[in-house]
VOGU-3710 file (C-alpha; in Angstrom, 3 decimals, decimal comma):
1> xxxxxxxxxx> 18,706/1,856/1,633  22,178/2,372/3,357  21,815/6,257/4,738  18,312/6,578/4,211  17,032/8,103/7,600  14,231/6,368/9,414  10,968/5,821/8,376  8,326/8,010/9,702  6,097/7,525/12,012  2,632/7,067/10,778
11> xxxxxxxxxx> -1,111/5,483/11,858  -2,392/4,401/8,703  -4,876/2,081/9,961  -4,050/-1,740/11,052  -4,800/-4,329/7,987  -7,378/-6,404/9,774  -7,613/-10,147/8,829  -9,447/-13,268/9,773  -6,609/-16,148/10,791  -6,916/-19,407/12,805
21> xxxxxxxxxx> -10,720/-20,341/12,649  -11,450/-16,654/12,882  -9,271/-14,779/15,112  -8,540/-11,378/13,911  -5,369/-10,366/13,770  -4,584/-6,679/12,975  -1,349/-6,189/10,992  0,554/-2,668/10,972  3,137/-1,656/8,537  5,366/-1,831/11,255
31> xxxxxxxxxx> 4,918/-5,728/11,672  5,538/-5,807/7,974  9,128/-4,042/8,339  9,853/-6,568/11,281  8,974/-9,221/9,206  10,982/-8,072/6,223  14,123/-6,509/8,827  13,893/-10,522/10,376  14,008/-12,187/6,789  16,724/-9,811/6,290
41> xxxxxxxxxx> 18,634/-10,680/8,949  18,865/-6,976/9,615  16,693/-4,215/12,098  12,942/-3,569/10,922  12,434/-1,759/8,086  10,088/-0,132/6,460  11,452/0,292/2,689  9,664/1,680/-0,438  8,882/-1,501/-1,483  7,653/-2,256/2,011
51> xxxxxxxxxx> 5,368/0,741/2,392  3,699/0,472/-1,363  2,595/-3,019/-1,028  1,040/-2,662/2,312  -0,963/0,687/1,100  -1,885/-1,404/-2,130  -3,442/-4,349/0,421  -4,690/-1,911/2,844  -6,724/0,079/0,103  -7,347/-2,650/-2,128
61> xxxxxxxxxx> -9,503/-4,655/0,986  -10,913/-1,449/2,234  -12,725/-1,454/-1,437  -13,392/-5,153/-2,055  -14,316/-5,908/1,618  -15,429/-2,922/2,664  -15,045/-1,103/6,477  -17,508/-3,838/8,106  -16,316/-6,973/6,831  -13,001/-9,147/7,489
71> xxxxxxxxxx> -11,405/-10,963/5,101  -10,377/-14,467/5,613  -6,015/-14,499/5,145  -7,045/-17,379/2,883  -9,113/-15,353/0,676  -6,837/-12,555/0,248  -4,892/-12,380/-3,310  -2,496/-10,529/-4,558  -0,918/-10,174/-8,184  1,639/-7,812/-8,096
81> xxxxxxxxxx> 4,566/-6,429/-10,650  6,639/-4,723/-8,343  9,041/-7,549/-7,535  11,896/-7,207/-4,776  12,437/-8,108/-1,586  10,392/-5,514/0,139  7,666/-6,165/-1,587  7,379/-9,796/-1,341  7,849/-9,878/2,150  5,267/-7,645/2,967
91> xxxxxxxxxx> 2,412/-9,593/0,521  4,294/-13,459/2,407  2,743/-11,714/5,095  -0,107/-10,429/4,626  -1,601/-12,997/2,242  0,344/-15,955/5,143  1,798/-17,431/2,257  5,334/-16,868/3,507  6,964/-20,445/3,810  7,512/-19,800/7,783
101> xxxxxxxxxx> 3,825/-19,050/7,983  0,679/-21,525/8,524  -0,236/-23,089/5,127  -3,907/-23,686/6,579  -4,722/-20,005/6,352  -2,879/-19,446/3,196  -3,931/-16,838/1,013  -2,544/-16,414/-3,247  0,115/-14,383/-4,752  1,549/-14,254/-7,476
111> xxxxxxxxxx> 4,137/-12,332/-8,737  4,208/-11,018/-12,505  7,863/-9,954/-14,679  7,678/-7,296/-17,080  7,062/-9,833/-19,870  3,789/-10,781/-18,185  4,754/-14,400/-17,230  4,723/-15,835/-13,330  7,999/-15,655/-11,356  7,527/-19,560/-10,406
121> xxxxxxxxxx> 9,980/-19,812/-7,958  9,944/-17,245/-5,225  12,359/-18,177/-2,717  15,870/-17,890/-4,060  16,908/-14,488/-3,074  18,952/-14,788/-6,459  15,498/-14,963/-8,545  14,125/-12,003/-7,143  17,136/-9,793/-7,411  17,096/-10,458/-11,067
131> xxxxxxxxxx> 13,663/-9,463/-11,657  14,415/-6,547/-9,455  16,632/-4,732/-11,878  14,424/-4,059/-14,391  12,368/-2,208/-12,171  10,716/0,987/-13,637  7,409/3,422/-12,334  5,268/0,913/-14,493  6,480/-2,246/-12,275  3,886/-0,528/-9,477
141> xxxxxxxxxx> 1,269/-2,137/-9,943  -1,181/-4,256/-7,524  -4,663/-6,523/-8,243  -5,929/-7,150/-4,931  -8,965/-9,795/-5,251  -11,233/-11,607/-3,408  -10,611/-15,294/-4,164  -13,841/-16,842/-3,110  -15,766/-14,236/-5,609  -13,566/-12,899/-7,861
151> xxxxxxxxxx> -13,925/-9,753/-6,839  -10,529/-7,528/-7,747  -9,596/-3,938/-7,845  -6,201/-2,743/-9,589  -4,183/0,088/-8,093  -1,195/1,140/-10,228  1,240/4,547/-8,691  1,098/7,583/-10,235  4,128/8,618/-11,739  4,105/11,617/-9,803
161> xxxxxxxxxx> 5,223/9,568/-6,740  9,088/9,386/-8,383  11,542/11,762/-8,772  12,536/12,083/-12,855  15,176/9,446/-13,624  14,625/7,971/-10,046  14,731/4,218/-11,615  17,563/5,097/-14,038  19,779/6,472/-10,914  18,437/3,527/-8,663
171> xxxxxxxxxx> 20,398/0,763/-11,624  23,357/3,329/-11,310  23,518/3,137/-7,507  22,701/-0,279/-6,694  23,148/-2,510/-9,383  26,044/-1,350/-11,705  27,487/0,684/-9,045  29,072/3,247/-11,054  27,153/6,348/-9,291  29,664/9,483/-7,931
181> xxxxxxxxxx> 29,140/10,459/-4,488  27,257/13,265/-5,387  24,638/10,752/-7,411  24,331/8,977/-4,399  23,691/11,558/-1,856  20,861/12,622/-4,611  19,476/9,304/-4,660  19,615/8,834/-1,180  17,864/12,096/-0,683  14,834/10,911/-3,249
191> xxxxxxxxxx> 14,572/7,932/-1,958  14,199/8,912/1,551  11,218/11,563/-0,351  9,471/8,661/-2,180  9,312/6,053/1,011  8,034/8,980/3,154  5,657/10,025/0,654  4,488/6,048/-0,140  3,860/6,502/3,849  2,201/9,900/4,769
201> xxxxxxxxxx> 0,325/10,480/1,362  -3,353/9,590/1,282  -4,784/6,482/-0,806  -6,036/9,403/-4,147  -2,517/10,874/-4,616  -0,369/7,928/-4,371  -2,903/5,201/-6,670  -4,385/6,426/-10,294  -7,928/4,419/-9,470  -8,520/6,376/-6,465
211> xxxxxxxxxx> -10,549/9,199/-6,626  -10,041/12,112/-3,830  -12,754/12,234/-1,555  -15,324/14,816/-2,351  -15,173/17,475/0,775  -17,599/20,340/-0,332  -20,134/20,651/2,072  -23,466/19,371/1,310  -25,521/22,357/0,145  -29,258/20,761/-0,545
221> xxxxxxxxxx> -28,560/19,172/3,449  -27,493/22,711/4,460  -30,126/24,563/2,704  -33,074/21,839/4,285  -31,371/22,928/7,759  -31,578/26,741/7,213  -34,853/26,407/6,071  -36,184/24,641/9,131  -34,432/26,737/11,303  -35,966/30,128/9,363
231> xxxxxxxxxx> -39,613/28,321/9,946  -38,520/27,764/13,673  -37,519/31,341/14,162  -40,578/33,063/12,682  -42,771/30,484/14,722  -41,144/31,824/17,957  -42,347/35,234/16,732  -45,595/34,885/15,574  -46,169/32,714/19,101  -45,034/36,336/20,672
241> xx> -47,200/38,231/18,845  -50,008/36,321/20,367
//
């Protein structure tokens, strides 16, 4: 987005695949912002789009795969409804199913219009423009499956992630270009909010499926410990005594 500032600078944890007879290859949301900057023809970049799709992958293996287990790139797919360039980029390469990428280790996506049919075609920059437009909060969704099971887990964005009328002003600004200067300073502004917060925010308050970790400590563990160290204590004493 033309005056967005930077992305941050985050660790979220590499997305850790199986390519080329099984060579892992660990692949950052920063590689996916070079990837989408060089289909661009433009610097890296790490867009909205960008940073959604990879933290849709990243959690969506993390629950199907689990923290021991790599996936095969070739068992990896993706259906997705949030269609632009961003986004499709950063699934090409995840999933390898970019055209420039090795069709041996290819993994599936497919991408899903608000009507519910398959965008066929993905190449023409012209298709996925179109689809673009009609972009709303809903369009963020992701099914993330395991292709050799069937395995899948769906993560869709909670609303809470946009700013109100943040779709309405994004048509305004970039696609019927009849924003004031004020509009797009704003949207500017809430965009530069959204893609930090698609970034920084954990995994339970960006997805609806994901539950925030329970942190309270573990009472019947504590309670086993204070008990044993009570006994220890009035062993000590009693040993005294003696």
């Amino acid at each position: 987005m033309p005056g967005a500032s930077p992305a941050p600078e985050v660790d979220l944890g590499p997305i850790v695949v199986s390519d080329n007879g099984g060579v892992p290859v660990e692949i950052s949301v920063d590689d996916v912002g070079k990837y989408h900057g060089m289909l661009e023809g433009k610097n890296p970049d790490v867009c909205v789009c960008c940073a959604c799709t990879y933290r849709a992958i990243l959690s969506g293996i993390n629950e199907i795969w689990g923290g021991d287990e790599i996936p095969e790139r070739s068992d990896i797919g993706l259906k997705c409804g949030l269609i632009s360039n961003g986004s499709v980029h950063a699934a090409w390469y995840v999933t390898g199913t970019g055209s420039d990428m090795d069709s041996n280790t290819r993994g599936k996506m497919e991408l899903i219009l608000s009507d519910g049919s398959v965008l066929t075609n993905q190449s023409p920059p012209s298709a996925i423009k179109k689809a673009s437009k009609a972009r709303t909060p809903d369009s963020y969704w992701f099914e993330v499956s395991r292709l050799s099971t069937g395995d899948s887990v769906m993560l869709t964005v909670s609303e809470d992630m946009f700013p109100e009328g943040f779709a309405e002003m994004r048509k305004k600004v970039k696609f019927e270009k009849t924003a004031s200067k004020d509009e797009i300073r704003q949207f500017v502004s809430d965009y530069t909010s959204v893609r930090d917060g698609m970034l920084q925010k954990p995994d339970y308050e960006i997805f609806n499926e994901v539950e925030e970790p329970d942190e309270s400590p573990d009472v019947l563990g504590g309670g086993i410990f204070l008990t044993l160290l009570c006994a220890f204590c009035i062993g000590l004493v009693v040993m005294r005594r003696k």
